[in-house]
N, CA, C and O atoms as a GROMACS GRO file, in nm:
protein
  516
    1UNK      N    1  -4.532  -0.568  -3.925
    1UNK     CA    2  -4.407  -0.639  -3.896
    1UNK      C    3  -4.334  -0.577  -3.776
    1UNK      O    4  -4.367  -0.465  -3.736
    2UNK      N    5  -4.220  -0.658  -3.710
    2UNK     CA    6  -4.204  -0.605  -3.577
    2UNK      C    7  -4.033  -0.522  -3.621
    2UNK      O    8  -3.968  -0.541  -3.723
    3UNK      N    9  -4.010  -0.459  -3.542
    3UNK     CA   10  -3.886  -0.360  -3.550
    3UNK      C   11  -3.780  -0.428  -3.597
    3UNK      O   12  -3.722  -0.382  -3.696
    4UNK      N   13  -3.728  -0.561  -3.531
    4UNK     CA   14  -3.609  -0.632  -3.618
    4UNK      C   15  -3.668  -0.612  -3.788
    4UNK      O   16  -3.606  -0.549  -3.873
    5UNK      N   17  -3.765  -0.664  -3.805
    5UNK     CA   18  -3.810  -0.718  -3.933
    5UNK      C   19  -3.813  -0.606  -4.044
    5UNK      O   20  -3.780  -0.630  -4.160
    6UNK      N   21  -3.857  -0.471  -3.995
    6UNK     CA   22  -3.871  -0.386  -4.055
    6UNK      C   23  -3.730  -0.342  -4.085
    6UNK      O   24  -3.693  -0.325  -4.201
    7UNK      N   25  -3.654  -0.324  -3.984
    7UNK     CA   26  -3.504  -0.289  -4.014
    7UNK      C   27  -3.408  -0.388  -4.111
    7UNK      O   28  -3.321  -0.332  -4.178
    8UNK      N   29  -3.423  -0.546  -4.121
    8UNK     CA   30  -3.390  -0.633  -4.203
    8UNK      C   31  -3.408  -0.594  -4.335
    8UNK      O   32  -3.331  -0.611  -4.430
    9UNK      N   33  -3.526  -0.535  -4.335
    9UNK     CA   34  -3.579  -0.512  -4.489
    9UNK      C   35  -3.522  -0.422  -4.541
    9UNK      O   36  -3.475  -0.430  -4.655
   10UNK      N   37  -3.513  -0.303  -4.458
   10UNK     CA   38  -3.469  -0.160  -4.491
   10UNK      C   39  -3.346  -0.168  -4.568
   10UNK      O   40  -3.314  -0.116  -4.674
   11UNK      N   41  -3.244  -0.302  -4.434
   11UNK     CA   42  -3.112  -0.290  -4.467
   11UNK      C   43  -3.130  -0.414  -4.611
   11UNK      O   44  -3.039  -0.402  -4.693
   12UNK      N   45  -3.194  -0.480  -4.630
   12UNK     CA   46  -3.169  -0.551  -4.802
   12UNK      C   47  -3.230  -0.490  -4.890
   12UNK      O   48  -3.235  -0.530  -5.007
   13UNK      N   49  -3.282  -0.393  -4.852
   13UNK     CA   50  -3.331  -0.306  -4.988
   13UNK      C   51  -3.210  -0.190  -5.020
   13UNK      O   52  -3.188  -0.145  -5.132
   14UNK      N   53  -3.133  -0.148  -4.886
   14UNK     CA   54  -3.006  -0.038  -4.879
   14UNK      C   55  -2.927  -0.174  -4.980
   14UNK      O   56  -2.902  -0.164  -5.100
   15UNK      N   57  -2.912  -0.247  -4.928
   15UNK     CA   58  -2.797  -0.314  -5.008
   15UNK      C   59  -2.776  -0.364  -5.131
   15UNK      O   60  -2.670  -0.389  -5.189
   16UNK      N   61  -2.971  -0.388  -5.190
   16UNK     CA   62  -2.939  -0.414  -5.345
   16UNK      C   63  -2.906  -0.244  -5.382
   16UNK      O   64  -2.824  -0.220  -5.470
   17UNK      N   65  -2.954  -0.166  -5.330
   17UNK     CA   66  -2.931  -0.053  -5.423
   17UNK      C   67  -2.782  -0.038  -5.416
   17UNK      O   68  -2.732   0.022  -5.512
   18UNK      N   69  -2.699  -0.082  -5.321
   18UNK     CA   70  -2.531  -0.055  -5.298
   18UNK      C   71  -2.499  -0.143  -5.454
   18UNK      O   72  -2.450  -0.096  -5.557
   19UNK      N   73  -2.530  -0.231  -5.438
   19UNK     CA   74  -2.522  -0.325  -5.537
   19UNK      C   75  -2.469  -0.261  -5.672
   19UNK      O   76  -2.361  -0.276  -5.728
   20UNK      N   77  -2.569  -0.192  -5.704
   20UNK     CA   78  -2.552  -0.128  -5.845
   20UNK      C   79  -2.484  -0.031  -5.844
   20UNK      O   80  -2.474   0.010  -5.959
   21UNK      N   81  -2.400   0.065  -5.736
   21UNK     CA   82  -2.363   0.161  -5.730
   21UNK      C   83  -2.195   0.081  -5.708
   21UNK      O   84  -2.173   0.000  -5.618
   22UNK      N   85  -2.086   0.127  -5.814
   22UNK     CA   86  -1.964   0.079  -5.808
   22UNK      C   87  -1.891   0.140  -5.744
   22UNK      O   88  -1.842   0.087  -5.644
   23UNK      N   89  -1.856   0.277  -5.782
   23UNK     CA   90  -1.748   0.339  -5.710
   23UNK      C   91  -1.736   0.379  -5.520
   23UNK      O   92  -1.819   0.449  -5.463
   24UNK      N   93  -1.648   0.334  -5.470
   24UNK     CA   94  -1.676   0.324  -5.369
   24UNK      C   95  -1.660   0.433  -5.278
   24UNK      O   96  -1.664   0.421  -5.156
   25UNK      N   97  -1.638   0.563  -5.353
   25UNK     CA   98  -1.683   0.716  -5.283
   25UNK      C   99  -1.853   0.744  -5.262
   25UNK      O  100  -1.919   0.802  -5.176
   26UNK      N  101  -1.887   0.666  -5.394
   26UNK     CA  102  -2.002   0.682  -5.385
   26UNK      C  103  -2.115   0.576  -5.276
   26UNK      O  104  -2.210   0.600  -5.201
   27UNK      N  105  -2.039   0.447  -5.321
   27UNK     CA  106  -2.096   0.371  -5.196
   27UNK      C  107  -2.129   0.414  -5.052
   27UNK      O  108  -2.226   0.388  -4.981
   28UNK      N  109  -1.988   0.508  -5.026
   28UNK     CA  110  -1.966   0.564  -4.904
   28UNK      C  111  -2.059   0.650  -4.871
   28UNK      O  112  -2.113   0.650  -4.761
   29UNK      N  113  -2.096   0.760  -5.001
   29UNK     CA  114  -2.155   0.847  -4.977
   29UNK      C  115  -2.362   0.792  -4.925
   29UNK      O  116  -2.466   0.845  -4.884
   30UNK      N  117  -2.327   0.707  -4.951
   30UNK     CA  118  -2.486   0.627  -4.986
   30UNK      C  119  -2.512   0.587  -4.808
   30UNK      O  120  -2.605   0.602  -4.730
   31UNK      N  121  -2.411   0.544  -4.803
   31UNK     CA  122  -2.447   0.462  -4.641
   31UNK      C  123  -2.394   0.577  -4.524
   31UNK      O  124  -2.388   0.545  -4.406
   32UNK      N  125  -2.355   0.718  -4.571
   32UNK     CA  126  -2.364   0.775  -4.504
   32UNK      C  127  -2.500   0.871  -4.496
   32UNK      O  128  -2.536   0.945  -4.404
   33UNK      N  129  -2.556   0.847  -4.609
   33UNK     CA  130  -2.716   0.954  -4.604
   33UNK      C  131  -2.805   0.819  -4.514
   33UNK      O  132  -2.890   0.840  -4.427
   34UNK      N  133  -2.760   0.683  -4.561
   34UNK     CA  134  -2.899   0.593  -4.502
   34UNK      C  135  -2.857   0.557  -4.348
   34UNK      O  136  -2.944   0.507  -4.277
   35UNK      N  137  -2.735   0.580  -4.298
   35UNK     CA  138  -2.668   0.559  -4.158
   35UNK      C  139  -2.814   0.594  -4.014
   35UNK      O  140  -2.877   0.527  -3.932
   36UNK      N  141  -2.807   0.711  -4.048
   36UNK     CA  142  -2.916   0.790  -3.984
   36UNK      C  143  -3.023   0.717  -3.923
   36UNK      O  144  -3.031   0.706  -3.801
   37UNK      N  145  -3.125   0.656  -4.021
   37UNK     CA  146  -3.241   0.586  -4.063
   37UNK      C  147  -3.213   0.447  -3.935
   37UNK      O  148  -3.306   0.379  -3.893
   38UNK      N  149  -3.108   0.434  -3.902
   38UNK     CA  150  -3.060   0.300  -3.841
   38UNK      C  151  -3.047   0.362  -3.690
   38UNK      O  152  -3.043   0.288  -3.592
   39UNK      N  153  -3.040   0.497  -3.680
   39UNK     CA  154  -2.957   0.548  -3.564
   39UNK      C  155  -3.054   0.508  -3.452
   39UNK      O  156  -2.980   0.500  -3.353
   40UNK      N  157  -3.172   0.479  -3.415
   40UNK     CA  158  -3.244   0.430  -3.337
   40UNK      C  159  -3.265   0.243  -3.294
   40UNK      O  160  -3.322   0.189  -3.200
   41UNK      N  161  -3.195   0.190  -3.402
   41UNK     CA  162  -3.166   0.006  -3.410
   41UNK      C  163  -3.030   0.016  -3.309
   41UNK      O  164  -3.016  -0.056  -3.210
   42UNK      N  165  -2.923   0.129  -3.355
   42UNK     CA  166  -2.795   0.083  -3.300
   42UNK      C  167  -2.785   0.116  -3.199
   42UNK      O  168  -2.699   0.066  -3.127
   43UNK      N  169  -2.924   0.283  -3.121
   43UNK     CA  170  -2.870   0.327  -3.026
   43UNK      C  171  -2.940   0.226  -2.907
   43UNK      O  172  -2.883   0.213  -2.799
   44UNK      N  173  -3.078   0.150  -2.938
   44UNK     CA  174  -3.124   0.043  -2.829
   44UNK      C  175  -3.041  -0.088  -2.819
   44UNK      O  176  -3.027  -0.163  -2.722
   45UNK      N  177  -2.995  -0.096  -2.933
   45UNK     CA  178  -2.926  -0.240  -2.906
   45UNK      C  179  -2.806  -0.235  -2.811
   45UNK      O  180  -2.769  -0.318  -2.728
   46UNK      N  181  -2.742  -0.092  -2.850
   46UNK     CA  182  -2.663  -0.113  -2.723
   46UNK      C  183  -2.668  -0.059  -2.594
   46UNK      O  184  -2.602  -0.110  -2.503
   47UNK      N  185  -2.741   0.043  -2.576
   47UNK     CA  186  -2.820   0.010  -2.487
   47UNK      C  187  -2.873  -0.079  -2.381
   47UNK      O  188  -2.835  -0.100  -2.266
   48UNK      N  189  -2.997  -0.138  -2.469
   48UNK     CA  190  -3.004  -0.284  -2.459
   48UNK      C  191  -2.933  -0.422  -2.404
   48UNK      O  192  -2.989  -0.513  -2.343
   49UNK      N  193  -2.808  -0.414  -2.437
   49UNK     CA  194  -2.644  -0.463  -2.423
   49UNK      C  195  -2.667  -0.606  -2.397
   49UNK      O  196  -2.601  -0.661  -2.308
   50UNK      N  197  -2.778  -0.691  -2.482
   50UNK     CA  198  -2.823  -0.838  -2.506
   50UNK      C  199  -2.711  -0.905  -2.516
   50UNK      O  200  -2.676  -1.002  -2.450
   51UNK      N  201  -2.656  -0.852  -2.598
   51UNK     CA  202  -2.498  -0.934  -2.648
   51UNK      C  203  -2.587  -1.073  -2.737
   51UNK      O  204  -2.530  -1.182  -2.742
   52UNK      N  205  -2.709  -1.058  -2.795
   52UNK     CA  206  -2.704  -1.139  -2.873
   52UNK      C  207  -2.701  -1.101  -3.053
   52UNK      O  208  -2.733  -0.989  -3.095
   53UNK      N  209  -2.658  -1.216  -3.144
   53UNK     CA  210  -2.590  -1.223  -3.252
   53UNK      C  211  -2.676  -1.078  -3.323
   53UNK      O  212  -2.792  -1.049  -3.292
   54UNK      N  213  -2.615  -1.019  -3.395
   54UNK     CA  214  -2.709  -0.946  -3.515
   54UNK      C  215  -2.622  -0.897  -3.587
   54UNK      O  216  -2.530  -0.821  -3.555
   55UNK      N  217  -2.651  -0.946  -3.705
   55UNK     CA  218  -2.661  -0.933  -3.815
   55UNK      C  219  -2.620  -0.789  -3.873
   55UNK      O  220  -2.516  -0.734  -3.910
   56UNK      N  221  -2.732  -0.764  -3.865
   56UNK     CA  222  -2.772  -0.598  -3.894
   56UNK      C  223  -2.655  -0.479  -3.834
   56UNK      O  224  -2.577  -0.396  -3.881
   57UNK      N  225  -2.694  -0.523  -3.715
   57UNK     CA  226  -2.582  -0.440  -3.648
   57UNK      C  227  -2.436  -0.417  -3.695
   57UNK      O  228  -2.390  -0.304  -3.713
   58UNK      N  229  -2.335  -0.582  -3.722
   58UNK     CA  230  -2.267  -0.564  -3.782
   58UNK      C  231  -2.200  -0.577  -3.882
   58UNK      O  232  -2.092  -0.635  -3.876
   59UNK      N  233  -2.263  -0.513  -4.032
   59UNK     CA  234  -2.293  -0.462  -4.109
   59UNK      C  235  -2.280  -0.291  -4.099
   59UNK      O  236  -2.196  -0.233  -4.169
   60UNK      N  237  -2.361  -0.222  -4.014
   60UNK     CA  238  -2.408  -0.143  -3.995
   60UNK      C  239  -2.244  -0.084  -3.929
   60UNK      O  240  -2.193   0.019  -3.970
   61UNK      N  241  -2.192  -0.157  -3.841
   61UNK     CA  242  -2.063  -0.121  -3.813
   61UNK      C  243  -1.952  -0.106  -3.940
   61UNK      O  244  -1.856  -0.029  -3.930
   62UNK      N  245  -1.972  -0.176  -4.043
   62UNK     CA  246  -1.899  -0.184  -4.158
   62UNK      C  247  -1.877  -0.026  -4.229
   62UNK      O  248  -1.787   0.055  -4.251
   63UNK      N  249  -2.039  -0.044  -4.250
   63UNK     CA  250  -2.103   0.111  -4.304
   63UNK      C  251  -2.040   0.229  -4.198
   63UNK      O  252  -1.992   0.328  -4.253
   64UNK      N  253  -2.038   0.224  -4.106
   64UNK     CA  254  -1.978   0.303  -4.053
   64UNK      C  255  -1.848   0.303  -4.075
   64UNK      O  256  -1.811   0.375  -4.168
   65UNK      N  257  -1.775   0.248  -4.021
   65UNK     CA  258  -1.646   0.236  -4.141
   65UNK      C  259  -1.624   0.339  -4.252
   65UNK      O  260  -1.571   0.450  -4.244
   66UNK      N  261  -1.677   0.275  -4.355
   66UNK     CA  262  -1.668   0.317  -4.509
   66UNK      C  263  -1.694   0.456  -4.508
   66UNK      O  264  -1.613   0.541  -4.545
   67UNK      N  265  -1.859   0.487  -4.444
   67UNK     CA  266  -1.891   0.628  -4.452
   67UNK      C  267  -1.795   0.733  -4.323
   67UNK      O  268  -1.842   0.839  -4.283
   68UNK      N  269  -1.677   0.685  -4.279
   68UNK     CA  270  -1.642   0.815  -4.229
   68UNK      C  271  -1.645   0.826  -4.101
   68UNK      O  272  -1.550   0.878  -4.043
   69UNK      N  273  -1.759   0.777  -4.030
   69UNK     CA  274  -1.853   0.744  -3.897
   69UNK      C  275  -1.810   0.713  -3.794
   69UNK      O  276  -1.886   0.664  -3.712
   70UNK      N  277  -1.668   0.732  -3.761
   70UNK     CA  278  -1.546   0.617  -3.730
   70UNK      C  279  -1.642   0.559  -3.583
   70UNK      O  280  -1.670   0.442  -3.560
   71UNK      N  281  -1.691   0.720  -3.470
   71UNK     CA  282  -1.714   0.676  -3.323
   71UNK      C  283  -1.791   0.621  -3.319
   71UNK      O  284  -1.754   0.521  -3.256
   72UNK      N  285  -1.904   0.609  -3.348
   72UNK     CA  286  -2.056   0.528  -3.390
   72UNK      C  287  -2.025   0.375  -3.442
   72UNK      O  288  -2.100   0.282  -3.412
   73UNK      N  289  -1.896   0.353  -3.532
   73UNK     CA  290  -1.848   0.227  -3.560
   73UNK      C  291  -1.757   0.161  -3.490
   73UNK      O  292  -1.727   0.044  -3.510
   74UNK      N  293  -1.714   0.224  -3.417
   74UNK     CA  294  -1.680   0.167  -3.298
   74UNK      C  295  -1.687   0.164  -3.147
   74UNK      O  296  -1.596   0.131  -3.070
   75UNK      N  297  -1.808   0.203  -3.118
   75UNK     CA  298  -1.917   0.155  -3.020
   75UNK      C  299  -1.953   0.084  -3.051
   75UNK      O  300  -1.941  -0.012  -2.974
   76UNK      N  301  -2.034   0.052  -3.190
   76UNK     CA  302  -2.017  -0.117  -3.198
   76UNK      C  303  -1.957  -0.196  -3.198
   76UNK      O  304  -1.988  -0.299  -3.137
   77UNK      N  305  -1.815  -0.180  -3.284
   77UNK     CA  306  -1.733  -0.296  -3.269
   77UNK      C  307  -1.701  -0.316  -3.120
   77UNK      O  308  -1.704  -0.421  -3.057
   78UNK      N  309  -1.669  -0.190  -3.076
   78UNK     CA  310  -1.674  -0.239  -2.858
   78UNK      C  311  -1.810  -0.338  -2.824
   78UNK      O  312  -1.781  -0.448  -2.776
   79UNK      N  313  -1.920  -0.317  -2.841
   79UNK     CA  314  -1.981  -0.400  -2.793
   79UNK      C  315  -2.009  -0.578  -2.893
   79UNK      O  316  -2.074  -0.678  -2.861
   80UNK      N  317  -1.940  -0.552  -2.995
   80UNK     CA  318  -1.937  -0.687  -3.042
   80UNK      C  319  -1.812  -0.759  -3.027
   80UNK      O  320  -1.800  -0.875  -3.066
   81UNK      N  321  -1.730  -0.703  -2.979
   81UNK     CA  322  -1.603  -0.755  -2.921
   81UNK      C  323  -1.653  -0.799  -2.817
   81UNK      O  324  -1.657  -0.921  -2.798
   82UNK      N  325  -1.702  -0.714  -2.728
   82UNK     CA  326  -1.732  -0.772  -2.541
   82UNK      C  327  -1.835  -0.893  -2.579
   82UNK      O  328  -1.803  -0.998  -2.524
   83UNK      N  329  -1.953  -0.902  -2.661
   83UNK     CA  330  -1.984  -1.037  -2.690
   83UNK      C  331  -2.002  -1.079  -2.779
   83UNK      O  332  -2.114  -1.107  -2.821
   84UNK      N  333  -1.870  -1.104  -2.853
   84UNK     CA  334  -1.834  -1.229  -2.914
   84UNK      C  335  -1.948  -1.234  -3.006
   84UNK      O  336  -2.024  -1.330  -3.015
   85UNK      N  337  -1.959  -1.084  -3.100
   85UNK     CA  338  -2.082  -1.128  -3.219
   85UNK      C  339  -1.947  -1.160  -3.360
   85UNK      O  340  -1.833  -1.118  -3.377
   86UNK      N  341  -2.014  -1.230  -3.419
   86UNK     CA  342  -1.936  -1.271  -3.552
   86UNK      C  343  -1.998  -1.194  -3.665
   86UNK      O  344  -2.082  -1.105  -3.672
   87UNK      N  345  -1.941  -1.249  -3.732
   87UNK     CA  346  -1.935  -1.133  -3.889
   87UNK      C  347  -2.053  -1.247  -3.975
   87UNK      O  348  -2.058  -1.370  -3.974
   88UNK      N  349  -2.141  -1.139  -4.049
   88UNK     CA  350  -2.222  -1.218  -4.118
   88UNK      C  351  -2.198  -1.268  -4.189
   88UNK      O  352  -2.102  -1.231  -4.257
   89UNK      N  353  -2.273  -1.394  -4.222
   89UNK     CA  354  -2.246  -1.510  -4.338
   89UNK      C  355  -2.221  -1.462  -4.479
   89UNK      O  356  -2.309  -1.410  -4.549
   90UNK      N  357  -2.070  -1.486  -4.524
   90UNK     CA  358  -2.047  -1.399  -4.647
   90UNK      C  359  -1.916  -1.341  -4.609
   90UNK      O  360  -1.820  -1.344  -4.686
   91UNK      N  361  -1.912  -1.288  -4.488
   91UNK     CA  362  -1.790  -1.245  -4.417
   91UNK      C  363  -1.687  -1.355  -4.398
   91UNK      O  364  -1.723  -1.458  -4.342
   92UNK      N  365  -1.573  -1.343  -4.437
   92UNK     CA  366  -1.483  -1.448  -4.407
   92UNK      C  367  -1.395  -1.459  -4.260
   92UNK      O  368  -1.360  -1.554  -4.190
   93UNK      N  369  -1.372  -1.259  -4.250
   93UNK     CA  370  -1.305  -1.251  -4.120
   93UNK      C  371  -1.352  -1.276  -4.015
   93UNK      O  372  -1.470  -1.310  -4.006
   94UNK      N  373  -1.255  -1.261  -3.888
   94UNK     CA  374  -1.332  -1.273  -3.729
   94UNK      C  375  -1.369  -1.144  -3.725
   94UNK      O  376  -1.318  -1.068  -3.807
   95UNK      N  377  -1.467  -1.094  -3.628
   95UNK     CA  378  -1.478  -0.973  -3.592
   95UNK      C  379  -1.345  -0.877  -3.591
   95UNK      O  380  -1.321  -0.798  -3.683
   96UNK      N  381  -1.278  -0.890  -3.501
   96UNK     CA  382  -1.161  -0.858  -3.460
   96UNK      C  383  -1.056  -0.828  -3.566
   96UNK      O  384  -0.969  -0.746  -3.537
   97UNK      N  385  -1.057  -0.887  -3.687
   97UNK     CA  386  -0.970  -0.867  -3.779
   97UNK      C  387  -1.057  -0.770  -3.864
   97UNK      O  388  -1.003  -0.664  -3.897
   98UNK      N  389  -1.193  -0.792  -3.908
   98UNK     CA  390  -1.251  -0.694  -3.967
   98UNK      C  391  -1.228  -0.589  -3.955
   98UNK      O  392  -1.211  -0.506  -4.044
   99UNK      N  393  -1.222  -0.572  -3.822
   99UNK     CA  394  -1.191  -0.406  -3.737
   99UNK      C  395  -1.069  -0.373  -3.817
   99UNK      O  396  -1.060  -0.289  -3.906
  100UNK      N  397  -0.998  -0.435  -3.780
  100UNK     CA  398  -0.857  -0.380  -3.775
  100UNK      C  399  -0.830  -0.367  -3.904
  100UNK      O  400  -0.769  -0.268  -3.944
  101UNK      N  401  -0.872  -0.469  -3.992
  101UNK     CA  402  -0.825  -0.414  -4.153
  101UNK      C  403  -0.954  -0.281  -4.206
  101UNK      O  404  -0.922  -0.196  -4.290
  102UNK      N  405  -1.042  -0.283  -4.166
  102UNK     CA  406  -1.107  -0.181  -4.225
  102UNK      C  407  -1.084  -0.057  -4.186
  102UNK      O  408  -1.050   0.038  -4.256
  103UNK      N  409  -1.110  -0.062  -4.045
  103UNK     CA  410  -0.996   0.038  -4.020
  103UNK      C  411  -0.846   0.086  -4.013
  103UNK      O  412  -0.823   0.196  -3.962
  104UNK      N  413  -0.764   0.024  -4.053
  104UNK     CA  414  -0.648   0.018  -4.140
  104UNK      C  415  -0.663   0.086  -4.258
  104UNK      O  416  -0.619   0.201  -4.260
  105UNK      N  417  -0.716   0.039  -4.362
  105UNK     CA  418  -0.743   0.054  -4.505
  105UNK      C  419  -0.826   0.247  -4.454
  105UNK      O  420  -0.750   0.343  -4.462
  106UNK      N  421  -0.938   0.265  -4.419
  106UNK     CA  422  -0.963   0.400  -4.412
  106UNK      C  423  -0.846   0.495  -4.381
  106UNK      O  424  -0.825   0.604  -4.435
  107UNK      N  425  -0.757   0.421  -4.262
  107UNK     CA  426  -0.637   0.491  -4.244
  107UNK      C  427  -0.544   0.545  -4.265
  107UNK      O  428  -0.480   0.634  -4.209
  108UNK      N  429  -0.529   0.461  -4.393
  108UNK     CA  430  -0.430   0.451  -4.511
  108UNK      C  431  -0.512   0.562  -4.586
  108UNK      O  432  -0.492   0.677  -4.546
  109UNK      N  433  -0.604   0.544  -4.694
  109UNK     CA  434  -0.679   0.598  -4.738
  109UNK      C  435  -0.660   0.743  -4.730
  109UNK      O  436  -0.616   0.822  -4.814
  110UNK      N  437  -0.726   0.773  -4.542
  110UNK     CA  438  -0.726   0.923  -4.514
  110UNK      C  439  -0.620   1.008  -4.510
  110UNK      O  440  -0.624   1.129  -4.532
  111UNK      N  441  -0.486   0.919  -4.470
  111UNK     CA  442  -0.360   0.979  -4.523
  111UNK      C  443  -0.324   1.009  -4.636
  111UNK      O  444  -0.292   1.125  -4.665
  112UNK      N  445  -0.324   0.940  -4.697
  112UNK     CA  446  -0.309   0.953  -4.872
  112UNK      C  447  -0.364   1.095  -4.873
  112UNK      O  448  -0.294   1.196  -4.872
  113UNK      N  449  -0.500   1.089  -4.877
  113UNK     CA  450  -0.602   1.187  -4.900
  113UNK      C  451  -0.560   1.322  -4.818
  113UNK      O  452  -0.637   1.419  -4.817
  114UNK      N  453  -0.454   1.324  -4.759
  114UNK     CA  454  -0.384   1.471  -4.655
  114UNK      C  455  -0.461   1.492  -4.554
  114UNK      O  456  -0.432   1.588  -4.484
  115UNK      N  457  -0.605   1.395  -4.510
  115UNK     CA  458  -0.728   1.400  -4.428
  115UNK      C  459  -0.702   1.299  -4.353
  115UNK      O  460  -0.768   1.199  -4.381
  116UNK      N  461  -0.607   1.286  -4.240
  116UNK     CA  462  -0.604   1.187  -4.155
  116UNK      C  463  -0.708   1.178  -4.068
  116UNK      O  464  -0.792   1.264  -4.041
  117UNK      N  465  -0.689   1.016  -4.005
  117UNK     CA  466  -0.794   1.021  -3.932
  117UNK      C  467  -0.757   1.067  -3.764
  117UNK      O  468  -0.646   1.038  -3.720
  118UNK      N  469  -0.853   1.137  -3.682
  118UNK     CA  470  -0.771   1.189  -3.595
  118UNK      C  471  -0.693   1.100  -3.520
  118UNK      O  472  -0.703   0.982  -3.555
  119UNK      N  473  -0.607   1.129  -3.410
  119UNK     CA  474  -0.520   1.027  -3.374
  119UNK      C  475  -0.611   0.942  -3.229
  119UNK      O  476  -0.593   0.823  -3.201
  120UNK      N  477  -0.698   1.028  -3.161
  120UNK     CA  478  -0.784   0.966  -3.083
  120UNK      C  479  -0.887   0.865  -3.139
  120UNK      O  480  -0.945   0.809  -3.046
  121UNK      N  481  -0.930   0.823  -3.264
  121UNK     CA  482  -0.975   0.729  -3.327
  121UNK      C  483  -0.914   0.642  -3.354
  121UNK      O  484  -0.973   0.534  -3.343
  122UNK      N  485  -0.757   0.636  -3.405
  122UNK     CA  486  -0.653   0.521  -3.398
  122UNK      C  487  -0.651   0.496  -3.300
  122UNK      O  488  -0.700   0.386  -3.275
  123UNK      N  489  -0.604   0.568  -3.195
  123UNK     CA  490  -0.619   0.464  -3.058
  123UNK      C  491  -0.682   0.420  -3.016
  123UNK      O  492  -0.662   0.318  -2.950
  124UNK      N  493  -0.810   0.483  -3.036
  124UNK     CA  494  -0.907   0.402  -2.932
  124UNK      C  495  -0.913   0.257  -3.055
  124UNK      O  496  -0.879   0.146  -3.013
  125UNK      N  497  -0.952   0.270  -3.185
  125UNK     CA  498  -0.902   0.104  -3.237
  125UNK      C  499  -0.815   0.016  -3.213
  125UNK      O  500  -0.847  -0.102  -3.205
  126UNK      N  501  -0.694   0.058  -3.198
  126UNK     CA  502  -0.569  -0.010  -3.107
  126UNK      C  503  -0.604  -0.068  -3.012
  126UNK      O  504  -0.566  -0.178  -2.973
  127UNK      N  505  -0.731   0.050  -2.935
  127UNK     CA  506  -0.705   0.022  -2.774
  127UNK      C  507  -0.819  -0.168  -2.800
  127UNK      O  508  -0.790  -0.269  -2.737
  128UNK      N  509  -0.937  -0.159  -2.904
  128UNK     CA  510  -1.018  -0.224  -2.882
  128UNK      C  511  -0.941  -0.394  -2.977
  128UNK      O  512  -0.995  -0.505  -2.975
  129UNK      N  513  -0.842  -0.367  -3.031
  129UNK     CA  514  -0.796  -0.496  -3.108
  129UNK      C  515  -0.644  -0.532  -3.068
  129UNK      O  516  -0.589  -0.630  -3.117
   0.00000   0.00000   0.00000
């Protein structure tokens, strides 16, 4: 099978196992051990800088998100902003709002938690929404 295909799989086999796993420290903790495994899909695609739709990718920006990952998740969201990739089917938001509430919500989160997020990561989200 060819490299998209293999990575498709990877990521619906990562996701039934998310599936069964509820708490969402632990979720976090999950897509930050399998993040890695991807780090060669996200670093050609942008790279690459096709600007066409995937899927995978953002998703993979999500996961970054959740797990912590903030700069890596938003190099993607920069390059799915510059072209206009949408949120996968299932997703209700625009790109653009995804960003901003998920990263919001971690924000919130990391404060609570006395672990803010640094202040050069808020901005540069600001800077991209």
């Amino acid at each position: 099978p060819s490299a998209a295909t293999q990575v498709k799989l990877m990521l619906r086999q990562h996701m039934r196992d998310l599936s069964k796993i509820q708490s969402f420290e632990r979720k976090a903790a999950y897509k930050r051990k399998a993040l890695p495994l991807y780090e060669t899909w996200v670093t050609e695609t942008l790279k690459g800088n096709s600007g066409a739709q995937d899927d995978v990718l953002m998703y993979l920006m999500l996961w970054c998100f959740d797990a912590g990952v903030y700069e890596q998740g938003l190099d993607i969201a920069e390059y799915a902003l510059k072209h206009n990739l949408t949120m996968p089917s299932g997703q209700s938001r625009t790109t653009g709002c995804a960003i901003a509430e998920e990263m919001g919500d971690r924000a919130k989160e990391s404060y609570t938690a006395k672990n803010p997020i640094p202040l050069d990561i808020l901005q540069r989200t600001m800077s991209l929404i």
